[in-house]
C-alpha positions in Angstrom: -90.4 160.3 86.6 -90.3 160.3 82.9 -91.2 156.4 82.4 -91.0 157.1 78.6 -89.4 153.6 77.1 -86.5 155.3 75.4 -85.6 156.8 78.9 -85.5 153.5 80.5 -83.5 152.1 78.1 -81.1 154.6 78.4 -81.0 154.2 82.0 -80.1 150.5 81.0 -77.4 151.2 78.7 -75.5 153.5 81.0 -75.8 151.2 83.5 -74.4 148.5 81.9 -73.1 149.6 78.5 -70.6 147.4 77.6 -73.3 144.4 78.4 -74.6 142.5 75.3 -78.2 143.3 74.4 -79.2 142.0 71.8 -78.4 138.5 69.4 -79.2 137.9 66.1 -77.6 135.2 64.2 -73.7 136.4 64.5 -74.3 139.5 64.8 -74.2 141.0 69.1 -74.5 144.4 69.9 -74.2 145.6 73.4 -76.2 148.2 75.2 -73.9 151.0 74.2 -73.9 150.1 70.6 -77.8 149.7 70.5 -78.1 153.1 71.8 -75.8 154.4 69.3 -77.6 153.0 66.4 -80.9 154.0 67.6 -79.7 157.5 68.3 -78.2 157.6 64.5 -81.9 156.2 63.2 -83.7 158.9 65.6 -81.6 161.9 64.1 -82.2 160.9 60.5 -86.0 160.6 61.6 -85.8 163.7 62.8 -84.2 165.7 60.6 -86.7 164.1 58.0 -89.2 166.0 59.8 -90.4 163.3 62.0 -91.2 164.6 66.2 -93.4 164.1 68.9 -96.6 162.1 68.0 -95.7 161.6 64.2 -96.8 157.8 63.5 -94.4 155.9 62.0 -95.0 151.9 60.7 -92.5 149.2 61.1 -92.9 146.9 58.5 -90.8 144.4 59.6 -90.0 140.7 60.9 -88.0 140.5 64.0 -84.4 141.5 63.6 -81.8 144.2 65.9 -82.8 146.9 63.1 -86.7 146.8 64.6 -85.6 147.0 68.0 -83.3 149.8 66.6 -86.5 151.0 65.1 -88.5 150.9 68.1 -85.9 152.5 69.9 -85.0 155.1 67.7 -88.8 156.6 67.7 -89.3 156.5 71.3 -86.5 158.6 71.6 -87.6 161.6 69.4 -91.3 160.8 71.1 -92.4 159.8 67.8 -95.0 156.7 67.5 -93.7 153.4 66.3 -96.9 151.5 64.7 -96.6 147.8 64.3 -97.3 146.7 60.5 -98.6 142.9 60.3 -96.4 141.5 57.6 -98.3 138.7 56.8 -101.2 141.4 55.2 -101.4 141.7 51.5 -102.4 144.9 49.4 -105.5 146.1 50.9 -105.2 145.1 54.4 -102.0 147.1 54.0 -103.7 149.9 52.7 -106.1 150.2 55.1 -104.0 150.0 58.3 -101.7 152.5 56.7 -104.3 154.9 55.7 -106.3 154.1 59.5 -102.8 154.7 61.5 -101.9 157.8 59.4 -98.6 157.0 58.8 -96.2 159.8 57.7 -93.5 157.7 57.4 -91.8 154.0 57.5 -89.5 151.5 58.3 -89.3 147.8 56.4 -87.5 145.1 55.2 -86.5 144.6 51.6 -88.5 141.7 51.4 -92.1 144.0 51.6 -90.9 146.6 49.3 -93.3 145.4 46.3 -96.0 145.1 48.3 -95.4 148.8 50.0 -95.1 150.2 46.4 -97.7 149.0 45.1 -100.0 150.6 47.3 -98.4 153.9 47.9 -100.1 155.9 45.1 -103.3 155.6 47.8 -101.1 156.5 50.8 -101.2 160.9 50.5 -99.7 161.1 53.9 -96.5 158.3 53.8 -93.5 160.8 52.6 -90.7 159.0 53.7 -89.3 155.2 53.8 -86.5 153.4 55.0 -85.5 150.0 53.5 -83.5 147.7 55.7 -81.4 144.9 54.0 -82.5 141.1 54.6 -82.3 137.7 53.6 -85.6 136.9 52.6 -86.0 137.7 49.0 -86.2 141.0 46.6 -83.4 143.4 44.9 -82.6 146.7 45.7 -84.2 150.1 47.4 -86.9 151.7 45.5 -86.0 155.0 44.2 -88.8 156.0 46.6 -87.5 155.5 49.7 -83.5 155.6 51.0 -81.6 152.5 52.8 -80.9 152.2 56.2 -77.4 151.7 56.5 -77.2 154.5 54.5 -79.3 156.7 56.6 -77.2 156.1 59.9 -73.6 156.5 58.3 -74.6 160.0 57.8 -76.2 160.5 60.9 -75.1 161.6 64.4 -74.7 159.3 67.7 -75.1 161.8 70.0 -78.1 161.2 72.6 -78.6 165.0 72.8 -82.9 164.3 72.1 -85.4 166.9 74.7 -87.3 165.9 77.6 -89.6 163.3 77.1 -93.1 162.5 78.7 -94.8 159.7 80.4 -98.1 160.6 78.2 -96.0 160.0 75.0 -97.7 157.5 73.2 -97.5 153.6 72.5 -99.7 152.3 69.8 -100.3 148.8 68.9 -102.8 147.6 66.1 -104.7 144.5 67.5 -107.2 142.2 65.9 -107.9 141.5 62.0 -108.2 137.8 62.8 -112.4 138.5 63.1 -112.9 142.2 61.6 -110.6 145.0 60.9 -107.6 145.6 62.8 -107.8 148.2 65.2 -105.7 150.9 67.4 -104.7 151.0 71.1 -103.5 153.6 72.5 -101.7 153.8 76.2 -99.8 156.4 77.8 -96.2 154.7 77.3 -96.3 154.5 81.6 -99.4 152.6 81.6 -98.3 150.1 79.5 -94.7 150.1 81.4 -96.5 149.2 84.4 -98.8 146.7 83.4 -96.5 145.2 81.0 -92.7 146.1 80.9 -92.2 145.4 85.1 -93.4 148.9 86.2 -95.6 146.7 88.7 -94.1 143.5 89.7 -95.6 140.2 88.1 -95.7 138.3 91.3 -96.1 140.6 94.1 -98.1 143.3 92.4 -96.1 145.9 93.7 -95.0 149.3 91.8 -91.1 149.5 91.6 -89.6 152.3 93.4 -88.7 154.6 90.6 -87.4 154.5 86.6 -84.3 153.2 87.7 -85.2 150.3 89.4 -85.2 147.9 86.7 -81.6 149.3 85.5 -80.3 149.5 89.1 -81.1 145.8 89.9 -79.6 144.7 86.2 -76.3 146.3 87.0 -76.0 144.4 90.6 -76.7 141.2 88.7 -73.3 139.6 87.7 -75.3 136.9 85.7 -77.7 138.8 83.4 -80.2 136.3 81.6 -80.8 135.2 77.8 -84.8 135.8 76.9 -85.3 133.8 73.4 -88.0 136.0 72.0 -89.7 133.6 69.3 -93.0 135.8 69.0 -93.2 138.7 66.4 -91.8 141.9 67.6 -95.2 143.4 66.0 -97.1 141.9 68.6 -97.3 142.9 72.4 -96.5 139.2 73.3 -92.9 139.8 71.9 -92.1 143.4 72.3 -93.0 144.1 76.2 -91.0 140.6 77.1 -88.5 142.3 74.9 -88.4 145.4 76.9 -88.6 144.2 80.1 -85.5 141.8 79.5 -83.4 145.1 78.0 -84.9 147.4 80.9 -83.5 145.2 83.4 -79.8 144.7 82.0 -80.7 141.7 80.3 -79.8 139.9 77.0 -82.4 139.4 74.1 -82.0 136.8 71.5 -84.2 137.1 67.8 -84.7 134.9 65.0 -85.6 136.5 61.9 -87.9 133.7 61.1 -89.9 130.7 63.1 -88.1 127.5 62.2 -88.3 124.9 65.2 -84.9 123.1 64.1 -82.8 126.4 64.1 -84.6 127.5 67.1 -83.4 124.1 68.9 -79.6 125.0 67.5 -79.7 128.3 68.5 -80.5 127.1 72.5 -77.7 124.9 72.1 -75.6 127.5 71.0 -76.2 130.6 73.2 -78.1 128.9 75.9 -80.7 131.5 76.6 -82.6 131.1 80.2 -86.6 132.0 78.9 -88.2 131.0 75.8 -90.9 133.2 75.2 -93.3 132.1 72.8 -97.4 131.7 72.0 -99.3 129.2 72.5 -99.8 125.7 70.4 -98.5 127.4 67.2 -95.4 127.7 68.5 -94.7 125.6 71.2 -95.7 122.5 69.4 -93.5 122.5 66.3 -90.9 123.0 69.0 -92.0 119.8 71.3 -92.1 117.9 67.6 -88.4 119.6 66.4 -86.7 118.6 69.4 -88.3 114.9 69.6 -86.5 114.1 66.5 -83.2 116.0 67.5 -82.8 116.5 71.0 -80.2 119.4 72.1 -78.7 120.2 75.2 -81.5 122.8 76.6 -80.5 122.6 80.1 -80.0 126.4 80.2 -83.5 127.3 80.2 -85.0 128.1 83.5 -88.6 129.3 82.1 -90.8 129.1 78.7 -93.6 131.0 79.0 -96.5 131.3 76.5 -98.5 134.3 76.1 -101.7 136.1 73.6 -102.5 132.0 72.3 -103.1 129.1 74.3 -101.7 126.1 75.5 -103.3 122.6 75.2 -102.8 120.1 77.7 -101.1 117.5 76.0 -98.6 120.4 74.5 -97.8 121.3 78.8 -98.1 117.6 79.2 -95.0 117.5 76.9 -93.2 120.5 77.5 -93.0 119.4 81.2 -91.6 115.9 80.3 -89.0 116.8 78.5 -87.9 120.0 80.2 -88.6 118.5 83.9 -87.0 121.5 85.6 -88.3 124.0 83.3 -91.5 126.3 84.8 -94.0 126.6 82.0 -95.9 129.3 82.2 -99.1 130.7 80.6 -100.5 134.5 81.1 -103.5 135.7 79.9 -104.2 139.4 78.6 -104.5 142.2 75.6 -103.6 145.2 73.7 -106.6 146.4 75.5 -105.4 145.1 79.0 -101.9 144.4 79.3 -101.2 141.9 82.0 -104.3 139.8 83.3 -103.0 137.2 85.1 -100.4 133.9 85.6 -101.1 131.0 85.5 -98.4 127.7 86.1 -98.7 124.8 83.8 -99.7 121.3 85.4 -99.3 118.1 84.0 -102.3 115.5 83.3 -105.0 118.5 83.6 -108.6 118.1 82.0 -107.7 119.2 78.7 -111.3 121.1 78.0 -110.5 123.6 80.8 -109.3 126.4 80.1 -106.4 128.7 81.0 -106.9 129.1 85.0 -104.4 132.3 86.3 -103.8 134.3 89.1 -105.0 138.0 88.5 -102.5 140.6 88.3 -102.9 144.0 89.9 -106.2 146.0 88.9 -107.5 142.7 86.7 -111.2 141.6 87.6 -114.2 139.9 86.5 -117.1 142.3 86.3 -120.7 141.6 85.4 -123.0 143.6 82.0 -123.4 146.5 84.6 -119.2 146.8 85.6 -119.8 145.3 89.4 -117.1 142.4 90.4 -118.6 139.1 90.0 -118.7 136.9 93.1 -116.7 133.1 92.8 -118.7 131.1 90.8 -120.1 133.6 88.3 -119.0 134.4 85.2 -118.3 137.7 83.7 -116.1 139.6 81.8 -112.6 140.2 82.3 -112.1 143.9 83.2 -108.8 145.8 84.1 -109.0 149.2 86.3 -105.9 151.2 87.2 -103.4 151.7 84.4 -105.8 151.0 81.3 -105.2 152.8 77.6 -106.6 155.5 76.6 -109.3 154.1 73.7 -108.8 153.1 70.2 -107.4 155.2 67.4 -110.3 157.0 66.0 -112.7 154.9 67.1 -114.7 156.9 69.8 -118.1 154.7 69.3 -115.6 151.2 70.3 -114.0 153.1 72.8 -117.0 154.3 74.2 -118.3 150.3 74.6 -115.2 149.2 76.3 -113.7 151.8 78.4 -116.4 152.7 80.9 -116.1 154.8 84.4 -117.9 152.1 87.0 -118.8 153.9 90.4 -116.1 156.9 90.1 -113.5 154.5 88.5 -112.5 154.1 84.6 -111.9 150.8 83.6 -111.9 148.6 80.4 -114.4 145.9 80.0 -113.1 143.1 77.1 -115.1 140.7 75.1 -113.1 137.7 77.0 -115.4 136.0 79.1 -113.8 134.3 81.9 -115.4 132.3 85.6 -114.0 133.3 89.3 -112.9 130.1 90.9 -113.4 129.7 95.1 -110.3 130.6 95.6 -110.0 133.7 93.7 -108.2 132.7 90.7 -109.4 133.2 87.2 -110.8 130.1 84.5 -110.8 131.8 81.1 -113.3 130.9 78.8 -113.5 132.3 75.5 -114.0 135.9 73.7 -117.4 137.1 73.8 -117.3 138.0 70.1 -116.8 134.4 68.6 -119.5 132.9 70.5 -121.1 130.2 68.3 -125.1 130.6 69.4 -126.5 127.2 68.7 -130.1 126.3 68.9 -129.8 128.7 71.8 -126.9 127.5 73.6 -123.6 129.3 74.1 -120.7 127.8 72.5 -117.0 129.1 73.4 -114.8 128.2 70.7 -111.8 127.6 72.7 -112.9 125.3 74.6 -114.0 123.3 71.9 -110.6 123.9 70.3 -108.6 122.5 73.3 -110.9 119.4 73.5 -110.2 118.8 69.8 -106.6 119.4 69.7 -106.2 117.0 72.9 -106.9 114.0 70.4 -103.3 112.2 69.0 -104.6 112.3 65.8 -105.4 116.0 65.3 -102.3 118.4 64.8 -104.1 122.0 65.1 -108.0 122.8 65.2 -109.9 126.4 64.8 -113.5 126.1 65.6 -116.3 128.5 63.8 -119.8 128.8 64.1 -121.4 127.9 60.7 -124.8 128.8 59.8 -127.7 126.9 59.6 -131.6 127.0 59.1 -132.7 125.2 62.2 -130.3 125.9 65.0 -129.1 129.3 63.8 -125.6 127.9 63.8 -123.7 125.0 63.5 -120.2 124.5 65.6 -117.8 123.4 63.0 -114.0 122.9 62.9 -111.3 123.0 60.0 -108.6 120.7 61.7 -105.2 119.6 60.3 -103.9 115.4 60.8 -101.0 114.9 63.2 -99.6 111.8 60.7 -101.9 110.0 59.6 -106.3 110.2 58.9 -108.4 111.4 61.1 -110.9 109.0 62.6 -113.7 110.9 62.9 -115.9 108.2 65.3 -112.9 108.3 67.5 -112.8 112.0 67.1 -116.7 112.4 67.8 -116.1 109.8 70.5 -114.0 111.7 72.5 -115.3 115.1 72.3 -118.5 113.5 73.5 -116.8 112.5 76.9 -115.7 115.9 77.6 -118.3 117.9 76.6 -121.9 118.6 76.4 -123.2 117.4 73.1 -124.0 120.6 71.6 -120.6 121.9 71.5 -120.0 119.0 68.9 -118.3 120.0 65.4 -121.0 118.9 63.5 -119.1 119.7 60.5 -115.4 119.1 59.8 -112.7 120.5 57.2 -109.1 118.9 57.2 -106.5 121.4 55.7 -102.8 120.6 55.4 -102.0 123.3 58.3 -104.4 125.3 60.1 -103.4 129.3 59.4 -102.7 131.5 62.4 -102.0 135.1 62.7 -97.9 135.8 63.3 -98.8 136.0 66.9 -100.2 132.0 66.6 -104.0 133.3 67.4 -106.4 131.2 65.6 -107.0 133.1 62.2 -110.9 133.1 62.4 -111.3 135.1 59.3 -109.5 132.3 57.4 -111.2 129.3 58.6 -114.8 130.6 57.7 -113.6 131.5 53.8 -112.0 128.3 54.1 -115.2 126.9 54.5 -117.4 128.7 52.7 -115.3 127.1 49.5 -115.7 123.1 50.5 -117.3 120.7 51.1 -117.1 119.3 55.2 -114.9 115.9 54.6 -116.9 114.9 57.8 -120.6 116.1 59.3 -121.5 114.4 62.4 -125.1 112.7 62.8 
């Protein structure tokens, strides 16, 4: 079996070719036309001298021309390498430099900030713009237009054999330290992430064609709204697996919780995908003040960020026969786990999920941890294959246990008595207080939980005594914040320690595209004010 994601797309798009993939705004293109594109894109790569293993960035916000993008390297087993468009001059510079790019795709709206950092890229020799509407004139005289680039280029899908060891790189991280590179054989990551291994049963599908095979004996293919950036796993394996299975997937450019409410009226997709609070609660907000007709979606299911209580609490009001869902994993991982939202739950506990195939909890020493301990969340089985130039990382998370090679994250997580798995926080944002462990996402939930705080990200801050204080930069729901009713309610869910002892109010709380708490922000943040509030 080849396995390789441009294969099974192709299997997809002869299956079903006159089948419409993919939605953006007005525009449709069906499978056949996708493929055509992509194929156009991968011979002008190629015959720029791009091939097997040459990295290539998309610098892009999600739109048909980064799936085309995505597609179009796959299929000439070159490297697509997600690009965080949110970054500014030297965070771009370094992740261009670390992921060696030779080459790269963007929007129109980047173009200044690619430019003026490409005197310090030696290796990036060739760029593609891609038209949008978010601001900027023109193609640089350094790089040459998309549109352009296909016109001239052939359809044909006459590409070599490909591999199942062809690569699949995302760039994780940057919200604590520098972003860094994963790297999985492109079947490893099908099967933990793109339906290779079924999500409920935990069974490997028969063969390549499976996926494609079952989409074409589906008369009534489903819509997946893929809200998520497609630089992020969260958004492009959902993205995949809907398109690998003969299904229909539906972008918009740009986050806005009114259009996105429009759009489900209009094209009545079946999922929702999206991530977490960031997401999911500008939604619950948008559609309180304009309800829609949203009686087409079957599933919304969060992934990468969490989900508060009172956000389930709301999504399962007003979508009563709607199955919220919420999976844990990472780049590092893939799958973890599912987990089915319930309404009225204790809103400090954490995400609790089912384990997917090969997830565990493992102790310091690798062994599985009995229920009731706590330990780290492992994966064995189909794991990556390290980090991009980073053998000393790879060499402290990917570890061979007893004859068998697993990776070992910094998430800690509890086995429950019946198996399932209570996630608790990541190991590396731990706020050590006078001695006691502090898990900022728990303190997070418990924060956010209160009506009158709209988004939270708790830090540890430091401090003489106690080594650190927990603190929190929090944004208002409507109104001010009452910080005694705050206090008073954190209090009756958790133990004192874990506290905020010191409080920021911002007018939004910054996240990473993905919606992950932007950790990185909220202690410069701090490290500039004064705490409106500090806690007795």
């Amino acid at each position: 079996m080849a396995c390789n994601f441009a294969d099974l797309y192709e299997h997809s798009a002869d299956a079903v070719p006159d089948r419409t993939a993919v939605i953006e705004g007005p525009r449709r293109l069906t499978f056949a036309q996708l493929d055509a594109r992509a194929n156009r894109l991968a011979h002008h790569l190629s015959a720029a001298g791009a091939g097997p293993g040459t990295h290539i960035g998309f610098h892009m916000h999600n739109s048909i021309e980064t799936l085309e993008t995505l597609l179009g390297c796959y299929k000439i087993r070159a490297v697509p390498v997600n690009i965080n468009y949110r970054y500014r001059a030297e965070e771009l510079r370094y992740v261009y430099d670390n992921a060696d790019l030779e080459m790269a795709v963007h929007h129109r709206c980047y173009a200044p900030l690619i430019e003026e950092i490409r005197a310090q890229l030696p290796t990036l020799r060739h760029t593609l713009v891609v038209e949008d509407d978010q601001g900027g004139a023109g193609v640089p005289s350094s790089s040459v237009s998309y549109e352009a680039a296909l016109e001239s280029a052939s359809s044909d899908r006459d590409f070599g054999p490909r591999s199942a060891d062809d690569h699949f790189i995302m760039y994780t991280g940057g919200t604590t330290g520098l972003p860094k590179g994963v790297i999985w054989r492109q079947e490893d990551m099908w099967r933990v992430l793109g339906g290779g291994i079924d999500f409920y049963t935990g069974e490997p599908v028969a063969d390549e064609y499976q996926q494609s095979r079952a989409g074409a004996q589906n008369s009534s293919p489903m819509t997946w709204f893929v809200l998520p950036p497609l630089i992020h796993a969260a958004a492009m394996m959902p993205t995949f697996t809907a398109l690998w299975s003969g299904n229909t997937v539906l972008f918009q450019p740009r986050f806005d919780p009114v259009e996105v409410w429009q759009v489900v009226a209009r094209e009545r997709p079946h999922v929702l995908v999206v991530t977490g609070d960031a997401i999911a609660r500008p939604l619950v907000d948008s559609y309180r003040a304009a309800p829609v007709d949203a009686s087409s979606l079957i599933s919304i299911g969060s992934g990468a960020a969490q989900l508060t209580q009172p956000v389930k609490n709301a999504l399962l009001e007003l979508f009563p026969n709607t199955l919220v869902t919420e999976s844990i994993g990472s780049s590092e991982t893939g799958f973890g786990g599912i987990g089915f939202a319930r309404k009225d739950d204790d809103p400090a506990r954490a995400p609790r999920v089912t384990t997917g195939r090969g997830a565990l909890v493992v102790d310091d020493a690798g062994q599985p941890v009995a229920p009731g301990g706590e330990g780290w969340v492992a994966k064995t089985g189909n794991v990556p294959i390290g980090y991009y130039k980073d053998p000393v990382k790879t060499g402290e998370l990917f570890r061979t246990v007893d004859g068998v090679r697993m990776v070992i994250t910094d998430d800690r997580a509890r086995v429950e008595s019946d198996g399932s798995v209570t996630l608790i926080g990541r190991g590396n944002m731990v706020i050590n207080t006078g001695g006691e462990k502090v898990f900022p996402e728990e303190v997070e939930a418990t924060v956010k939980a209160h009506p009158a705080v709209y988004d939270a990200v708790v830090i540890g801050v430091p401090h003489e005594r106690w080594g650190e204080l927990v603190a929190a930069v929090v944004s208002a729901a409507e109104s001010e914040i009452d910080f005694t009713a705050l206090e008073e309610h954190v209090r009756a869910r958790l133990a004192g320690y874990k506290l905020p002892r010191r409080i920021w109010v911002a007018d939004t709380v910054a996240r990473t595209p993905s919606g992950k708490p932007d950790y990185r922000w909220a202690k410069a943040y701090v490290a500039e004010r004064t705490p409106d509030h500090e806690a007795g």
